[in-house]
N, C-alpha and C positions, 0 to 999 in steps of 0.2 A: 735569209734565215727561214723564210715559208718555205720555200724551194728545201731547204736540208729537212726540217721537219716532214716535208711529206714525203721524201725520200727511206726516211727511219721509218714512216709508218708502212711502206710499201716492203720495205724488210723485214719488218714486224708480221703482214700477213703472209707474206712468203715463206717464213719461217714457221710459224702456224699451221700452215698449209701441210708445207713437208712435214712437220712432225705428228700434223694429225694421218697422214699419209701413212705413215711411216706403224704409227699404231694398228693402222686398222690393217697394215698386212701384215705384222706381227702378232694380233688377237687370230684371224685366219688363218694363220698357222699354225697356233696351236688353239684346238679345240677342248674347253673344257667339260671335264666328264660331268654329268648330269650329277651326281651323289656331288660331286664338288663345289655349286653353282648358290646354294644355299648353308654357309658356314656363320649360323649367330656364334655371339660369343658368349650364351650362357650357358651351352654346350657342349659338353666334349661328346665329339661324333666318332664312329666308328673308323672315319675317314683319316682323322687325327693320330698324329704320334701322342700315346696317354701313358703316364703311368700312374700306377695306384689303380681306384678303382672310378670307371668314368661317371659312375652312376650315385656317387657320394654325396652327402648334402653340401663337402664344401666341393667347390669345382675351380680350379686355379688355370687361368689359360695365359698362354704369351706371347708373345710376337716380336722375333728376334732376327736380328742379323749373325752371320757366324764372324765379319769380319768389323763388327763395332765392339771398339774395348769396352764400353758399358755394360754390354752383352754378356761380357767376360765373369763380370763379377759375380752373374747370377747362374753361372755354371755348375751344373749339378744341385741347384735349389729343389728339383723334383722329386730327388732319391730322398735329399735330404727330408722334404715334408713327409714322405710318407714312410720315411723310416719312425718320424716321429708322433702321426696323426695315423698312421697305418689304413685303413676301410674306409673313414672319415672324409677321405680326399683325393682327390682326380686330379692330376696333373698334365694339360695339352699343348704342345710345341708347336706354333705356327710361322711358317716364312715370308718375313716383312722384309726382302733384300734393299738396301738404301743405297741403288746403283747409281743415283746421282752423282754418289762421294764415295762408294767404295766397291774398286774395279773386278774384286774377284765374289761381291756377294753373290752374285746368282752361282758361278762357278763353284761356290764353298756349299752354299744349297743343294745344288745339285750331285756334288760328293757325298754331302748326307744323305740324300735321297735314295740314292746309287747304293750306300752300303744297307738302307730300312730295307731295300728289293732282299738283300739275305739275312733281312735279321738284326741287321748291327747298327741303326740309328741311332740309338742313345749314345753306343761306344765309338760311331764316328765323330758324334756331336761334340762328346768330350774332349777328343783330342786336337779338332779343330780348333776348339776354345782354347786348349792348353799352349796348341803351337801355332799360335793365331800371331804372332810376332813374325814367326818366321816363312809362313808361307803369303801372309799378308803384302812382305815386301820382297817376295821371290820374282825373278823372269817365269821362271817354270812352276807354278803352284799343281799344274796336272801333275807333274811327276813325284812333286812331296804328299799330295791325296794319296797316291799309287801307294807309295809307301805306306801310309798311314792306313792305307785299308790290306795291307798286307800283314800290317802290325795286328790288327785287331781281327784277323782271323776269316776276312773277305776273300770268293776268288776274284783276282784283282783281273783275270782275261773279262769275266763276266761284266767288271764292275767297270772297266775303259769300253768297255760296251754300251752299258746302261746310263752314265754320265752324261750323253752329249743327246738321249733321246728326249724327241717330242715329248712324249708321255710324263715324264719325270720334269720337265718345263712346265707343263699345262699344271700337274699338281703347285708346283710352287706359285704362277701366276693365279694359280685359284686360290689360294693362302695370300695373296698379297692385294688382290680385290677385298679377299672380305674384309683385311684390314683397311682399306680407305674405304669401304663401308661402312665398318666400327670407328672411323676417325683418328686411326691413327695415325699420328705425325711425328711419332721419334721411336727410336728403341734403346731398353726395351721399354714393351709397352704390358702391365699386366691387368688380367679382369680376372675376379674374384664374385662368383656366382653371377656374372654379366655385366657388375660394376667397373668402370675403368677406376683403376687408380693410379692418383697426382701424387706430385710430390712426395717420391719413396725416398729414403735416406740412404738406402741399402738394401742388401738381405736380411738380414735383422728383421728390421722395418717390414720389411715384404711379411716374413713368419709371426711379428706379433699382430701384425694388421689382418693375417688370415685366423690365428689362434682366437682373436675377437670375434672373429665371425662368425665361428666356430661355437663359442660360447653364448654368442645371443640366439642362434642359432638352436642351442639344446635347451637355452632357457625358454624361448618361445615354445618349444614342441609340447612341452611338461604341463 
């Protein structure tokens, strides 16, 4: 029995080993840009996909996977607040890929990424969300992206270009640092003027919990 137990432990730092391995020539290769290296979250930085206005008293950030159906639900909650809180509100999308358990997060990140290079990150964002069924359980997800970024107005020579570069990696691993720097451990995950918050019921939930903040907010200023 001593004899198997030290043999599990000997695979144990092996396995350690290689994976601490395995990290550090993977951070090495991709180099992260200086402007990306300090991402708080009570921030929406310049560096951020934002909408609204970033500079608002309320400031709503996230940290999402495109291939987590929880993710899904809170699809288009950005347009949505600021269609309704309009100046009042910043809305920042940040990439938390949970590649542990799902095999096309970085690949669906980096189709996002691919389409912000001309503009279209929100409108890739969407339909990855929308057709997150079908590319999620595809052999070929590069080729249903392709599509999808030809749907939405991408040039798609540029964007099978851009997809597989360094650069466009090093942003999302710099979006997925800062989240286990801010603690996060599931998605999604959202802060609201730097606060995390638990137990969301939903989108609902998410909009009257900012609408409050909102409100203490202009009662304090007064």
């Amino acid at each position: 029995m001593k004899k198997i137990k030290q043999n599990w432990v000997t695979l144990l730092v092996i396995f350690l080993c290689v994976g601490g391995i395995f990290w550090w020539i993977k951070s090495a290769q991709l180099p992260i840009p200086e402007a990306e290296k300090n991402k708080p979250v009570d921030q929406l930085l310049t560096t951020d996909w934002v909408m609204g206005n970033s500079n608002a008293p309320i400031k709503v950030l996230e940290y999402s996977d495109f291939q987590c159906p929880a993710c899904r639900q809170y699809s288009g909650i950005g347009e949505q607040l600021v269609q309704q809180l309009g100046d009042k509100v910043g809305f920042a999308y940040r990439n938390f890929p949970l590649r542990q358990i799902h095999k096309y997060a970085d690949l669906s990140a980096q189709a996002a990424e691919a389409a912000g290079k001309q503009g279209k990150f929100w409108e890739m964002s969407a339909i990855l969300f929308d057709k997150q069924d079908e590319w999620s359980t595809s052999n070929q997800p590069l080729i249903l992206f392709n599509g999808y970024a030809k749907q939405i107005g991408v040039n798609t020579d540029q964007f099978i270009k851009e997809i597989d570069k360094q650069d466009i990696k090093a942003l999302i691993e710099a979006d997925y640092l800062s989240g286990l720097v801010a603690k996060v451990n599931a998605t999604p995950t959202f802060y609201i003027n730097g606060q995390k918050i638990n137990n969301l019921a939903g989108p609902d939930d998410l909009i009257a919990r900012i609408e409050l903040t909102l409100q203490e907010a202009t009662a304090s200023a007064k």
